[in-house]
C-alpha positions in Angstrom: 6.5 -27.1 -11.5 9.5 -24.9 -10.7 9.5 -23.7 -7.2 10.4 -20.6 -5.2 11.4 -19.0 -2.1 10.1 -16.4 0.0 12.5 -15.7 2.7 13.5 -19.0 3.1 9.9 -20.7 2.8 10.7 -23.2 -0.8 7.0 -22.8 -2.4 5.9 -23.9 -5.9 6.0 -20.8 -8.3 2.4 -20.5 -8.7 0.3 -20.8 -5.9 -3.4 -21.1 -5.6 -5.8 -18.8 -4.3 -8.9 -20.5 -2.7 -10.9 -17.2 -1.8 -13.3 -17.9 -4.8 -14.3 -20.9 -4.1 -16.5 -20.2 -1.3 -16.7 -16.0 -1.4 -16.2 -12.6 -3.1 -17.0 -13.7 -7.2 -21.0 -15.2 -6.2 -22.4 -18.2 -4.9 -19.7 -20.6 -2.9 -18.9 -23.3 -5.5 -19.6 -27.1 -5.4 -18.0 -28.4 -2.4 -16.7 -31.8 -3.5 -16.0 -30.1 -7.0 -13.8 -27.6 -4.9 -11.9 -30.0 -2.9 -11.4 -32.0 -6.0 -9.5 -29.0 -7.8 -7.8 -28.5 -4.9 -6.1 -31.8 -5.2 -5.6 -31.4 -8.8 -3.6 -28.4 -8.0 -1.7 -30.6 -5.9 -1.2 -33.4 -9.1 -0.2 -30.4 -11.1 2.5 -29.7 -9.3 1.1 -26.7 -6.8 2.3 -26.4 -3.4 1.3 -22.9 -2.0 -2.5 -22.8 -1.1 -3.8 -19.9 0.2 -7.1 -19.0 2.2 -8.1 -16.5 5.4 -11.0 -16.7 8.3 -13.0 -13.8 6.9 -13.3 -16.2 3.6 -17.1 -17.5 4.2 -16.3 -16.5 6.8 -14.7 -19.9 8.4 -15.8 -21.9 5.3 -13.1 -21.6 3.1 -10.4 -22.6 5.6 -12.9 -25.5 6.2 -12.5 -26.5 2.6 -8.8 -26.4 2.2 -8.0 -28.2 5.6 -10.0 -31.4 4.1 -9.0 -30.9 1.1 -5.2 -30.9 1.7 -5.5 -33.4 4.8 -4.0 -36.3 3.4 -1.4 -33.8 1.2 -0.1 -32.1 4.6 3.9 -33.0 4.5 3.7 -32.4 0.4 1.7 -28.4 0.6 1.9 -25.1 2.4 -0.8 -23.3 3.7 -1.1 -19.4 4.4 -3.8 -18.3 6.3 -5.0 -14.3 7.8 -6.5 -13.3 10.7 -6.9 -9.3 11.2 -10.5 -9.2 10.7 -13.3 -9.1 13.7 -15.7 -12.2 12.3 -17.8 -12.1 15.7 -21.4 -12.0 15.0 -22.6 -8.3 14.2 -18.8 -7.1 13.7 -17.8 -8.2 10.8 -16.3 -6.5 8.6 -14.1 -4.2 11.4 -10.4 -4.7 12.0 -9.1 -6.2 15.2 -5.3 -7.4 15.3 -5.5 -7.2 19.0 -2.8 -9.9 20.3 -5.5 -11.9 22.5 -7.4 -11.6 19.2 -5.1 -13.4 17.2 -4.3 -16.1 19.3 -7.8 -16.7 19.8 -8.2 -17.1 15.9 -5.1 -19.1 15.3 -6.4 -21.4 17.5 -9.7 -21.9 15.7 -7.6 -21.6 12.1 -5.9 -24.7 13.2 -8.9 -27.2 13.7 -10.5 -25.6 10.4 -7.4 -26.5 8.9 -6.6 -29.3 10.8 -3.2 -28.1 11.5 -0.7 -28.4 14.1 1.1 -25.4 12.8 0.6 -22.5 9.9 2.6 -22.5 7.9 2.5 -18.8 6.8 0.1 -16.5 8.9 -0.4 -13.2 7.4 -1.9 -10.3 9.3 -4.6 -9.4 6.7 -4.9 -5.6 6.9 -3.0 -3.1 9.1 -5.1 -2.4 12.2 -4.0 0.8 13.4 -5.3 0.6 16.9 -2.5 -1.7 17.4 1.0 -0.9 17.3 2.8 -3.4 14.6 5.4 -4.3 16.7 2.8 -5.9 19.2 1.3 -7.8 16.4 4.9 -8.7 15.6 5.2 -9.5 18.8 2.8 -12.4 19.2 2.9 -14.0 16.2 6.7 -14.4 17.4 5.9 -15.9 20.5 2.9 -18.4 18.2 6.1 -19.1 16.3 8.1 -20.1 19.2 4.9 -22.0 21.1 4.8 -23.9 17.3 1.7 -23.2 16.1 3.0 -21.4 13.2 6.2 -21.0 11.1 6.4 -18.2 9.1 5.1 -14.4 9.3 3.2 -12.6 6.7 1.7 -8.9 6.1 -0.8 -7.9 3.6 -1.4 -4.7 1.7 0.9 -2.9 3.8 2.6 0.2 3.7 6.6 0.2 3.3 7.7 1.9 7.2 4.9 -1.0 8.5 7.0 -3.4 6.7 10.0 -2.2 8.3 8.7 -1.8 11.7 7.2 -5.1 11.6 10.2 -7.3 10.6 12.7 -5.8 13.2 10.8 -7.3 16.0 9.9 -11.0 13.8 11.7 -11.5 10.0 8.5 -11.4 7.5 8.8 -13.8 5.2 6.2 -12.7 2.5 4.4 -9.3 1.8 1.1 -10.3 0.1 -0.7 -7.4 -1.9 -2.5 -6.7 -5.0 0.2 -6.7 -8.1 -0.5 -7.4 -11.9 -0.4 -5.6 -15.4 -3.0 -3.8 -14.4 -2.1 -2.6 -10.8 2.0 -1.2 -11.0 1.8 0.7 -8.1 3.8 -1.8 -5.8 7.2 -1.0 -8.1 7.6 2.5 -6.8 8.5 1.7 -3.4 7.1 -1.6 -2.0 9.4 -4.0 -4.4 12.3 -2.1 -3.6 11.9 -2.2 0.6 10.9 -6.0 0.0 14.4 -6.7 -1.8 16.6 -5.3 0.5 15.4 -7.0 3.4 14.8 -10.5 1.7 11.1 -10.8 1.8 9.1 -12.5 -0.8 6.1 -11.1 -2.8 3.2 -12.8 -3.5 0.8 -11.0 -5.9 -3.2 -11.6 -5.4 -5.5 -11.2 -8.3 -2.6 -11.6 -10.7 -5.1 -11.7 -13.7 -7.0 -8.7 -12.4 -9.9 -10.2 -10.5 -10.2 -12.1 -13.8 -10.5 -8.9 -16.3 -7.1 -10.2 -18.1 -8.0 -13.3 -19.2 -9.9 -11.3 -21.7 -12.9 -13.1 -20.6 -14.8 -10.1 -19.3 -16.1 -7.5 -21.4 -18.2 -3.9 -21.0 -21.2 -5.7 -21.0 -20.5 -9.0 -18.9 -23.3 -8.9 -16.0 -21.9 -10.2 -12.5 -23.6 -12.3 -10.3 -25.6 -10.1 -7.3 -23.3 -11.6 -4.5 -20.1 -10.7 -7.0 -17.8 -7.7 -4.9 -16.8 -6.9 -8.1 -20.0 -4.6 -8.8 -18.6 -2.5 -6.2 -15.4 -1.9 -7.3 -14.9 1.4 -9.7 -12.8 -0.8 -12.1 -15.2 -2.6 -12.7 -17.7 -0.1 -14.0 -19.5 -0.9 -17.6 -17.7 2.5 -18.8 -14.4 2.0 -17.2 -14.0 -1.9 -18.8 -14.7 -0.5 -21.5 -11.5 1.9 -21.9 -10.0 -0.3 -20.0 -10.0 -2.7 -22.7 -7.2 -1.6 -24.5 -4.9 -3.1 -21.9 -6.5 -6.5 -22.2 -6.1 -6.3 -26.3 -2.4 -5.3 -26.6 -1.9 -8.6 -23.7 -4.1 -10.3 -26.1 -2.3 -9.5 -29.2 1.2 -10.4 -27.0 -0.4 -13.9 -26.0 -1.2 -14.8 -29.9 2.4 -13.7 -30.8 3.2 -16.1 -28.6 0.6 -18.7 -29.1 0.0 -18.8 -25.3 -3.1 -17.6 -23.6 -3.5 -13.8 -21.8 -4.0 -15.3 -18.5 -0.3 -17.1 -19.2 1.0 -13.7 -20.7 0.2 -12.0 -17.7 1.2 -14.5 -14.9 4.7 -14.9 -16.9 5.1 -11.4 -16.4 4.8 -11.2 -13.0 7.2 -14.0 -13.1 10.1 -12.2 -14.8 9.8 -9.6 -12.4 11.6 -11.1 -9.7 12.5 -14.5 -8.6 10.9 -14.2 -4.9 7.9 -13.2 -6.8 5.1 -16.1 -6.5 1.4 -15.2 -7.8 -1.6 -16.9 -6.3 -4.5 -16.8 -9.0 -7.7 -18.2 -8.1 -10.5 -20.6 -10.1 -13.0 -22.7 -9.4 -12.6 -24.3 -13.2 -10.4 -27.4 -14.0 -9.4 -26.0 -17.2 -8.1 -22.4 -15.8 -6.2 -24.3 -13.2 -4.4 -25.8 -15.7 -4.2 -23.2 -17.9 -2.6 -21.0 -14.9 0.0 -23.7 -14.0 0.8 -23.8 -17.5 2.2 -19.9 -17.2 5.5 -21.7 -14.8 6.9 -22.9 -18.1 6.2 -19.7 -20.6 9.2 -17.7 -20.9 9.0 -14.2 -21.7 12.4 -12.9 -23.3 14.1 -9.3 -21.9 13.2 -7.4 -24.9 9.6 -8.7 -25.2 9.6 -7.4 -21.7 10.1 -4.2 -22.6 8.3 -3.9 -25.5 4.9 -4.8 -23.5 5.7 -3.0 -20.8 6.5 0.3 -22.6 3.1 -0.6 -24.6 1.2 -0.9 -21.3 2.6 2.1 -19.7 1.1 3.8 -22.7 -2.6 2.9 -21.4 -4.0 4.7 -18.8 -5.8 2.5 -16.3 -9.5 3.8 -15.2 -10.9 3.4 -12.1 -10.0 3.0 -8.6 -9.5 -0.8 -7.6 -11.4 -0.8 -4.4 -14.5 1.3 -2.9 -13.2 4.2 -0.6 -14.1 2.2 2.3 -11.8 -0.2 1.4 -9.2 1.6 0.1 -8.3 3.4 3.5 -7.6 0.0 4.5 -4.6 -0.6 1.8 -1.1 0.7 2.6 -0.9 2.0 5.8 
């Protein structure tokens, strides 16, 4: 597989996101089976693995650090603290810096680590000044417990603020066909200052693989009956979207999951999309999007289609939301 860079962190051009495997879509999947299609990633050419504390919580870091245990000098591994996982907390924000040490401590048995590779702060806390969270991941960096810094889901003046006291190497935020809103004025900050993107829930939490339809029932445990976007009535206009993608992909004779991975590919070259599975077969069919190329002018043409659909429905609960972009 091609590879990447964001900042100066050399990554394979599709990463995988673990999250699924053990929270968020319903029940935690087959451990074995799990650390088994995390070392195919590996065969298939995957470097970038990605995971966070509040993920079980503590499980899914669990997973990935035996997983990759014997692949350490070959893979990189982002992890997140940010969240407060102490018993009857969860759920709250706390980027405190004796906070953060604490959990990069713990992250590194979990993972069995000497150093992070790529430790994002998960969501803005904004009882805590950036620059102090900044701050100590800088001094983690220089104690060599991790190498590289990373923000999520934040807002373009945090981004600033944040990377004059440490460089950030990657921004990681929601981006896909279906979610734009990063181009107005995230994309833009992140290319002047020579940060890399990495888009989760490339495919839409799974809605443009065209395997979801108006009627698809989620699991009880799925997040994804919370969120607005995913409301019978609002899959059902949004629909549209996932048939002209569809119609794109058979042009093609690729898959819509490839069609829109290869998009976010041809966006930009520090661009690097971490889709997550639990299936063999989607694995593969997600590293197969490295090699699809998507010409200018079919560019445009799906893109001026796409524009053409109005989305429906927000993509997280309010409570969430407040969380995003600050």
């Amino acid at each position: 597989m091609q590879k990447r860079k964001l900042g100066n962190l050399e990554v394979s051009a599709i990463g995988l996101g673990c999250m699924s495997m053990s929270f968020g879509y319903g029940p935690a999947g087959d451990r074995q089976e799990m650390i088994s299609l995390i070392r195919s990633a590996v065969e298939q050419g995957v470097t970038f693995f990605d995971t966070a504390e509040v993920y079980g919580p503590f499980t899914n870091e669990e997973l990935v650090g035996e997983a990759l245990a014997s692949f350490r000098r070959q893979v990189v591994i982002a992890t997140k603290f940010g969240f407060d996982c102490d018993s009857g907390k969860q759920g709250g924000l706390n980027s405190q810096p004796a906070h953060i040490r604490q959990v990069v401590e713990a992250s590194l048995k979990r993972l069995r680590l000497e150093t992070i590779d790529l430790l994002y702060q998960h969501r803005v806390d904004p009882s805590v000044p950036i620059e102090d969270v900044a701050g100590t991941v800088k001094e983690l960096i220089r104690a060599g417990k991790v190498k590289h810094f990373g923000l999520s889901e934040a807002g373009a003046q945090t981004i600033r603020r944040a990377h004059a006291v440490q460089p950030v190497t990657a921004l990681q935020s929601e981006y896909s066909l279906w979610w734009r809103e990063p181009e107005a004025e995230i994309l833009p900050v992140l290319e002047e200052l020579g940060i890399g993107f990495v888009p989760f829930s490339p495919l839409g939490k799974g809605f443009l693989t065209g395997q979801i339809k108006a009627d698809t029932k989620f699991d009880s445990t799925d997040f994804r009956n919370n969120v607005p976007r995913f409301s019978a009535e609002n899959r059902q206009a949004n629909q549209a979207l996932v048939d002209l993608i569809g119609r794109f992909a058979a042009e093609k004779k690729v898959t819509p999951a490839q069609v829109a991975l290869a998009w976010l590919l041809a966006q930009k070259p520090w661009i690097v999309p971490i889709p997550g599975t639990t299936k063999l077969h989607r694995l593969t069919e997600n590293c197969g999007a490295a090699a699809v190329e998507i010409r200018p002018e079919e560019l445009r043409a799906l893109e001026i289609m796409a524009a053409k659909i109005p989305v429906q429905g927000a993509r997280y609960p309010e409570h969430l939301q407040k969380l995003v972009g600050r």
